[in-house]
PAVEXGU-621530 format. One record per residue (C-alpha): residue in three letters; x, y, z. Coordinates in steps of 0.001 Angstrom, whole numbers, padded with zeros to 6 digits, always signed. Layout:
# PAVEXGU-621530
ALAXYZ...
END
This chain:
# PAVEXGU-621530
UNK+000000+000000+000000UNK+001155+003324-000951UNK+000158+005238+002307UNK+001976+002371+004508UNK+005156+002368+002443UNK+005917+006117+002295UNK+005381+006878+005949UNK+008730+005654+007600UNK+009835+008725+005629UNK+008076+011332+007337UNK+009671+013851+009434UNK+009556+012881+013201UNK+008690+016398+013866UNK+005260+018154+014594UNK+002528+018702+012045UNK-001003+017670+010377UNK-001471+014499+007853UNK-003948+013809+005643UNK-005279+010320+004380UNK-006879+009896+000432UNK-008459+007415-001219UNK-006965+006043-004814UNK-010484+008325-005902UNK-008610+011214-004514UNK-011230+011872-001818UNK-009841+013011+001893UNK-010598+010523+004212UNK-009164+011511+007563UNK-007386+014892+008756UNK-005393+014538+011794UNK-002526+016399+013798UNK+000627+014600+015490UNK+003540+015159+018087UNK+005768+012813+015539UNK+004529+012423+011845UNK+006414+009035+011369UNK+005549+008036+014658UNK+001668+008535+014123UNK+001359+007814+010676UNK+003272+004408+011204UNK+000666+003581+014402UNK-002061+002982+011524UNK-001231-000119+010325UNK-000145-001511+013795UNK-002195-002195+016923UNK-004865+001128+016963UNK-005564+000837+020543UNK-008640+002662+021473UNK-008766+003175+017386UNK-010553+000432+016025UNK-013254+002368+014648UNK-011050+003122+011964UNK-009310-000144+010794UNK-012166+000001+007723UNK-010493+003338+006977UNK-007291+001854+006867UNK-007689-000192+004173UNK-008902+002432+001810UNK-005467+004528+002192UNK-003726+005316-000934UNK-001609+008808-000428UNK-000769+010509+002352UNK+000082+014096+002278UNK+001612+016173+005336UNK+002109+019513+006669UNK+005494+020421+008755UNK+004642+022552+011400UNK+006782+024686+013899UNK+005673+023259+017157UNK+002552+020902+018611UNK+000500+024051+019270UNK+001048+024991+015779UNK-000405+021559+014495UNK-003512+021794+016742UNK-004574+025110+015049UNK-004271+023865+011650UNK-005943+020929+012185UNK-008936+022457+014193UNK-008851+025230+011066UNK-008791+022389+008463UNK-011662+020572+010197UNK-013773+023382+010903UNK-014165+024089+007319UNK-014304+020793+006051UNK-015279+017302+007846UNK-013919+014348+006328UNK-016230+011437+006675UNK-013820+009405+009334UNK-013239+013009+011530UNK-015737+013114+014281UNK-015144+016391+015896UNK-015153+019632+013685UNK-012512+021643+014957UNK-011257+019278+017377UNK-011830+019622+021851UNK-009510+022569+022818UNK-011397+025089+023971UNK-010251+028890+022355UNK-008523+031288+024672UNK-006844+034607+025158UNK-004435+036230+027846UNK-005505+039727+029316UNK-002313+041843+030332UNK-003221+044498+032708UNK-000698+046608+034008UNK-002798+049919+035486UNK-002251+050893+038666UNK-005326+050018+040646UNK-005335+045796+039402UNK-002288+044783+037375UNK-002137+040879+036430UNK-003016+038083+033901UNK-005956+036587+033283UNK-007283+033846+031184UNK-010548+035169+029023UNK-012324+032820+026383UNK-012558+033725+022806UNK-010253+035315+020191UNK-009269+038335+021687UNK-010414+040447+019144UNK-012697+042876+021932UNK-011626+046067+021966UNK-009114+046420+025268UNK-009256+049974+027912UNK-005596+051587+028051UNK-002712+049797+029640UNK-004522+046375+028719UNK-002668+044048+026442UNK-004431+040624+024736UNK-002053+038007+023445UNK-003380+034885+021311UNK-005268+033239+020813UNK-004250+029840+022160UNK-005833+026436+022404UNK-006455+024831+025885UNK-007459+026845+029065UNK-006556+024615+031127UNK-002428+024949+029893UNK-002769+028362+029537UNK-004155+028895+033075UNK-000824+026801+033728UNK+001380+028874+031862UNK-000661+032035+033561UNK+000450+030420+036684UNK+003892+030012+036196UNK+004805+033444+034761UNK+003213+035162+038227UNK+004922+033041+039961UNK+008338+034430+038799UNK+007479+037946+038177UNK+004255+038177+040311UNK+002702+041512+038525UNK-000711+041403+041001UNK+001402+042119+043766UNK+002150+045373+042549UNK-001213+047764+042658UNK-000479+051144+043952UNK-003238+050570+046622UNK-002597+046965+047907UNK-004520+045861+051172UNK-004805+042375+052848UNK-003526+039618+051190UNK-002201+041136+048102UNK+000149+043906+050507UNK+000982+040819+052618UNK+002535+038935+049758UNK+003496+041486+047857UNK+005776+042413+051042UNK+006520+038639+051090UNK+007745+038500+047739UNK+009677+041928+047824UNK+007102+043253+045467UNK+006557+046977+045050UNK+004229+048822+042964UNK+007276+050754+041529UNK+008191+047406+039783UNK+004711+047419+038032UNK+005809+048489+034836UNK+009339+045942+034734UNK+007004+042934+035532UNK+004658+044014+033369UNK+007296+044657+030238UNK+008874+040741+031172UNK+005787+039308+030676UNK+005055+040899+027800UNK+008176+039944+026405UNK+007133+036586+026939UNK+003804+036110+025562UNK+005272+037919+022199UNK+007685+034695+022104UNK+011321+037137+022802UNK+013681+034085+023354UNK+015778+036055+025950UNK+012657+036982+027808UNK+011507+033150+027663UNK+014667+031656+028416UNK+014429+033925+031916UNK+011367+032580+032784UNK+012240+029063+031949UNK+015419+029721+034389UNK+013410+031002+037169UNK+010780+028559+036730UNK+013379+025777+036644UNK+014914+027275+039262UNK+011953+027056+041228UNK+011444+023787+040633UNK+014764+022059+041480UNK+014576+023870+044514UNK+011192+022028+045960UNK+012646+019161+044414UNK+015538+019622+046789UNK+013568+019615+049651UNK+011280+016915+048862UNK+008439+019371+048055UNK+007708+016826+045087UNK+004241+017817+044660UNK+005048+021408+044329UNK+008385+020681+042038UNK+005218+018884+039748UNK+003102+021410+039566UNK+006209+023591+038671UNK+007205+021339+035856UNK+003134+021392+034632UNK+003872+025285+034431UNK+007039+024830+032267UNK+004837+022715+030068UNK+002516+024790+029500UNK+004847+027755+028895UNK+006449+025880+026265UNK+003292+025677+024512UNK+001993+029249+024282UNK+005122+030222+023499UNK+006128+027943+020791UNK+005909+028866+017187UNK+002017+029393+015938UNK+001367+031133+012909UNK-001424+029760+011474UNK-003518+031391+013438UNK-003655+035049+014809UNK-005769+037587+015562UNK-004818+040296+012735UNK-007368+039150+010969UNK-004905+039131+007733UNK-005524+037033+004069UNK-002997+035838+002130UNK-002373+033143-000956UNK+000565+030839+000335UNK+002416+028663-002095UNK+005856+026309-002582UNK+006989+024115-005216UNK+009337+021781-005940UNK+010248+018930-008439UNK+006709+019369-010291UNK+004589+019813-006918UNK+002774+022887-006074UNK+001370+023098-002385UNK-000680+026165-001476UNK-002355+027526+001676UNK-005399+029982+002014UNK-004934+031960+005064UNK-008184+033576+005570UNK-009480+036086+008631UNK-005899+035106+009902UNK-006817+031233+009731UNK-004347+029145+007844UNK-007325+027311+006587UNK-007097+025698+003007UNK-004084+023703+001701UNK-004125+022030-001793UNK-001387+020131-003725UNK-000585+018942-007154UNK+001652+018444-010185UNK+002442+021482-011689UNK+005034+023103-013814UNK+007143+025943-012968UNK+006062+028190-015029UNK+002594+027168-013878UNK+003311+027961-010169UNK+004577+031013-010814UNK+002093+033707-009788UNK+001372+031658-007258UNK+004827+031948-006026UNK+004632+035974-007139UNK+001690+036477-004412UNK+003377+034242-001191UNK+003975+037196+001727UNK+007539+036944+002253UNK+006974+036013+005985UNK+005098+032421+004535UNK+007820+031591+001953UNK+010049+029388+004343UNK+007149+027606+005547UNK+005789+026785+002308UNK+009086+026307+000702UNK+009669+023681+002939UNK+006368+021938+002843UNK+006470+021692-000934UNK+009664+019943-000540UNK+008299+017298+001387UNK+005502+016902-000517UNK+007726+016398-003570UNK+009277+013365-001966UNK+006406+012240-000722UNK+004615+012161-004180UNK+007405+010270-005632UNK+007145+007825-003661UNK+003473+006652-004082UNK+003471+007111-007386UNK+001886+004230-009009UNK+004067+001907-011025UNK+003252+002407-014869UNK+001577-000903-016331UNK+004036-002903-018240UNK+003838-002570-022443UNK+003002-005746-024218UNK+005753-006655-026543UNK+005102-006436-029773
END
């Protein structure tokens, strides 16, 4: 079978596959951690999978999308799915549920907070929205670690109770408002420098309850790194500019394009076609896509070549 032999070459890396029929037709969409690894798990044991073993049997070409992180993969197969459902998905647009993180660094309650929904609301002055992500419940992780190494809603100008109590604690001041503020912003718009900081604190953090036996606590900790990792890995097929924008790549006779519409990376077609033929589709690729699709075309090249289907042999004579 084509499908089978072809995927011990896929990239171990993060990204979306798609199943066809000899007919052409799409008969599964799905995302994985590993490519290989996934695609491969078809035709062994499928576990909890079985459902799908008549699906199996009707694979003929698989095609592939690289993508820059596991995050990444989830949007673009939750954007794939919500605008078409092949017959052997069940779930359009897959279980994570759609969130955003609220920066608020005014004087009378600085802090993060987790809000559902794209982010696109309009925000009051001093309010920042970064997103959108997929999951709450990692991003109220991630939420969680970043306060706990630069603890912004300890830092109100007014701060009674508990909040003045550990604010003291913690050697908090509202005249660090605006630095804690800054480093998390950093963060959440993916600086490497400011998340390698928080990755050392964090780390920090949690050797040091390791150290002391505090196991449960070092956990949690390393649930917060995690998560971190995750809304700060690469994402771009998703975003909440709103943008549109005709992706393509080619290579060796294949042309792969994307549709990125309302800022959803949500269409992606492939074929055979010349160079000449690709080329306005080449012409109108946003510089900022060309890597991503260069690379995907690529792949898709070697892939294609090898499920082509033998020619039948000539008769002699």
């Amino acid at each position: 079978m084509h499908g089978q032999a072809v995927a011990p070459r896929l990239p171990a890396g993060p990204g979306v596959y798609r199943f066809r029929n000899a007919a052409g037709r799409v008969l599964y969409v799905g995302r994985a951690v590993s490519l290989r690894r996934r695609v491969t798990s078809y035709w062994d044991d499928l576990g909890d999978r079985q459902h799908l073993a008549r699906m199996v049997t009707q694979i003929d070409r698989v095609e592939v999308v690289v993508c820059g992180s596991e995050h990444e993969a989830a949007w673009l197969e939750r954007n794939l799915l919500e605008r078409s459902l092949p017959r052997w998905n069940r779930t359009p647009g897959g279980q994570e549920v759609v969130v955003c993180v609220r920066l608020d660094q005014s004087a009378r309650s600085p802090g993060l907070t987790v809000i559902h929904g794209d982010g696109q609301r309009p925000t009051p002055d001093l309010v920042r929205t970064f997103g959108p992500y997929l999951g709450g419940a990692r991003v109220r992780l991630a939420v969680a670690g970043l306060h706990r190494v630069f603890p912004l809603a300890y830092a109100p100008d007014a701060a009674t109770g508990s909040v003045r109590d550990f604010g003291r604690e913690r050697g908090v001041r509202p005249a660090d408002r605006d630095v804690l503020a800054t480093r998390i912003a950093a963060v959440l718009d993916r600086d490497p420098d400011a998340v390698a900081l928080a990755r050392e604190l964090l780390t920090a953090r949690r050797d040091a309850a390791s150290g002391v036996q505090a196991y449960e606590s070092a956990g949690r900790i390393q649930a917060e790194l995690t998560a971190l990792d995750w809304v700060t890995s690469a994402q771009r097929v998703t975003s909440a500019a709103g943008e549109n924008a005709d992706v393509a790549g080619w290579a060796d006779g294949v042309l792969v394009r994307f549709e990125v519409r309302d800022g959803r990376l949500n269409g992606w077609r492939q074929g055979p076609r010349s160079r000449a033929q690709a080329g306005p589709w080449l012409a109108r690729t946003p510089p900022a896509w060309r890597e991503f699709a260069s690379q995907n075309a690529m792949l898709a090249a070697v892939l294609s070549a090898g499920q082509q289907r033998p020619e039948p042999a000539r008769r002699a004579g």
